[in-house]
C-alpha positions as CSV (number, residue, x, y, z in Angstrom):
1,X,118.8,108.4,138.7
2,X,120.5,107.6,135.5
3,X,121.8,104.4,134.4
4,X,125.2,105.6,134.0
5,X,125.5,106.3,137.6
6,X,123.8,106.5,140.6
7,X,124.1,109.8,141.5
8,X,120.5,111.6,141.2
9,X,119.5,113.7,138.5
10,X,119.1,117.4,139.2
11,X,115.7,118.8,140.0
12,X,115.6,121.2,137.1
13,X,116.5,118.0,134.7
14,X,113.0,115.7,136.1
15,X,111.2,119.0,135.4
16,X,112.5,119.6,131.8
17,X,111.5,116.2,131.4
18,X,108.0,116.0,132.4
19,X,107.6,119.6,130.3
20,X,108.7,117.7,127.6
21,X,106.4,115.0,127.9
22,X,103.6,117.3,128.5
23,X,104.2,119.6,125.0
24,X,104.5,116.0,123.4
25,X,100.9,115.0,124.8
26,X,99.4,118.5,124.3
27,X,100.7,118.3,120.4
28,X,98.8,114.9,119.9
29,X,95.6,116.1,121.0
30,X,95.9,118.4,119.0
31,X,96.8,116.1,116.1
32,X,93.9,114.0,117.3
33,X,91.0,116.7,116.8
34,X,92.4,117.7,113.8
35,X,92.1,114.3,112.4
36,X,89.0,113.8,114.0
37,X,87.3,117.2,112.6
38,X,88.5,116.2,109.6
39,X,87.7,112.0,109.5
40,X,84.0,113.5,110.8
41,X,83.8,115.5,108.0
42,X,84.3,112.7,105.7
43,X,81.7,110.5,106.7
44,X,79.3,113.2,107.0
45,X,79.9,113.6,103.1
46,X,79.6,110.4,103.0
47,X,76.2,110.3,104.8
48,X,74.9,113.4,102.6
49,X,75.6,111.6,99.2
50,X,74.5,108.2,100.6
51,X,70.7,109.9,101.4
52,X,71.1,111.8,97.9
53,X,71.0,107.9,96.1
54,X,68.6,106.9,98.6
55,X,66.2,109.9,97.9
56,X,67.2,109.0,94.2
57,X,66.0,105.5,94.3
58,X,63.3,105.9,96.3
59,X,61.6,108.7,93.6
60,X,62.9,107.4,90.4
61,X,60.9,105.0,88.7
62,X,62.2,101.3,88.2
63,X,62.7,99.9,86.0
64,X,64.8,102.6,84.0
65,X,62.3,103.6,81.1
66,X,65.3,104.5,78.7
67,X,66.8,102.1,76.1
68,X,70.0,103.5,76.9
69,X,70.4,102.5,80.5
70,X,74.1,101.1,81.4
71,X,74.4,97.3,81.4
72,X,70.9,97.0,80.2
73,X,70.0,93.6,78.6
74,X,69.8,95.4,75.2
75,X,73.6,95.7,75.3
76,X,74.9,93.2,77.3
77,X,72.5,90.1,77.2
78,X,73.5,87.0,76.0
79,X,73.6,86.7,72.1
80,X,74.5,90.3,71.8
81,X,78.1,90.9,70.8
């Protein structure tokens, strides 16, 4: 029925419908395991490079031996311009 009138719609026009509806739903799951392939990607990069520092930290020695090491005391302490 439409809200125009109140005559019923054709069969053939409740079926385009629904089709429609379908294709719409069919395209968003597609959508949504592409994003999702790609989102778990991501975080598995994420994961990899997070247990590359850990492995880091846990095998370097600390403190930093080198003189040079970024916002050391050396260079930014107080008293130091």
């Amino acid at each position: 029925m439409t809200a125009i009138n109140d005559a019923p719609e054709p069969p053939a026009a409740g079926q385009d419908r629904w089709q429609q509806i379908e294709e719409r739903l069919r395209g968003l799951e597609r959508r949504i395991r592409e994003h999702g392939g790609a989102a778990l990607t991501t975080i598995d990069a994420c994961l990899a490079r997070l247990d590359a520092l850990r492995h880091d930290l846990a095998t370097r020695p600390w403190p930093p031996t080198s003189p040079e090491s970024p916002g050391g005391p050396a260079r930014d302490g107080p008293g130091h311009p």
